[in-house]
N, C-alpha and C positions, 0 to 999 in steps of 0.2 A: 708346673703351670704358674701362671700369673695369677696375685691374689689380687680378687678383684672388688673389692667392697661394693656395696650395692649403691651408693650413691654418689659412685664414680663414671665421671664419663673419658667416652673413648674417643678421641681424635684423628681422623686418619688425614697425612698434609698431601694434598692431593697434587700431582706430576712427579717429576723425581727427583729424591737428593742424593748427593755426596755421600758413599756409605765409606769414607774416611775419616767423615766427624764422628767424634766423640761428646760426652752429656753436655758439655760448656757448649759448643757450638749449634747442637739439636734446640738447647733450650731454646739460645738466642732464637731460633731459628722460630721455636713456638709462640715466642714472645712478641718478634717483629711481624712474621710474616703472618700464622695462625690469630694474634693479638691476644692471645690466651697466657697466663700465668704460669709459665712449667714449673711452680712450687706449691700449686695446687692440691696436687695429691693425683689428678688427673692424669691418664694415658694417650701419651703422643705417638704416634705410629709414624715411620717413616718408612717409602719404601726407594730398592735402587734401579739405577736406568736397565738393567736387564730384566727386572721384576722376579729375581728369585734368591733374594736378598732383600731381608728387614729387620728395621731395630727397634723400636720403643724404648722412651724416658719416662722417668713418673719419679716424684718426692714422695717416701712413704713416711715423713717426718721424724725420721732418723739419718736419712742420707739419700744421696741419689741413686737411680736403679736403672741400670743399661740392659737392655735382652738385648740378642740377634739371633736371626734364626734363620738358616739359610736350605731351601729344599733341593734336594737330590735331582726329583725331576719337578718339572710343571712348573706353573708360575702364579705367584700371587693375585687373586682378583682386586683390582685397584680402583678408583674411580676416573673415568676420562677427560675430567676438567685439569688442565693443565697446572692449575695454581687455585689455592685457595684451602679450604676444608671440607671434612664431611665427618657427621656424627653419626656412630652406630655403638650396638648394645655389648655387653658384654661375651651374649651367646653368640652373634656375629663375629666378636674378635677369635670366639673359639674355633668357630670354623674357616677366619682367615687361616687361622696360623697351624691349621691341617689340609689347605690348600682347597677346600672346600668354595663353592664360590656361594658367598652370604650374600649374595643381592635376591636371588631366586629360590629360597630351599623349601624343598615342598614336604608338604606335612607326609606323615603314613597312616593318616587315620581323615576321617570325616566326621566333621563335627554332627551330633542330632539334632533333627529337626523335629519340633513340637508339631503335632498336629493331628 
């Protein structure tokens, strides 16, 4: 798994990219289009035109750090905006990246009510 420090945020670049770039060109990519810093320390997601295929960038200030991780079946849950970003938590990147869909996850308990 991905070490995620708690006061790192997660990037998802929302439509699809080139999953033939490598770190140099993700970053640019975080840089220009996201406006965000890829030597931040921050996690950049990227995903590809099929949606079952993704990479993530991140400076963990020793050097750069490339994942890919591509599933078997099913497809990534992605956001619908064509272009731009979307910020989500660390427990959401855990259950993108088991194909889980993190917009909706429902609890298995109910919280008490006082009364």
């Amino acid at each position: 798994m991905i070490p995620v420090p708690s006061n790192t945020r997660v990037w998802l670049a929302a439509g699809v990219t080139d999953m033939r770039r490598g770190f140099n060109t993700l970053a640019a990519q975080a840089e220009q289009v996201l406006a965000e810093d890829p030597y931040s320390g921050h996690l950049f997601v990227f995903r590809g035109r099929r949606g079952d295929l993704l990479k993530i960038i991140w400076w963990d200030s020793q050097g750069a750090c490339l994942f890919t991780k591509r599933l078997e079946k099913g497809r990534f849950v992605w956001p619908a905006a064509k272009e731009g970003k979307a910020h989500i938590t660390a427990a959401q990147l855990s259950m993108l990246l088991e194909g889980i869909d993190w917009r909706t996850p429902a609890r298995t308990w109910t919280p008490l009510t006082s009364g």
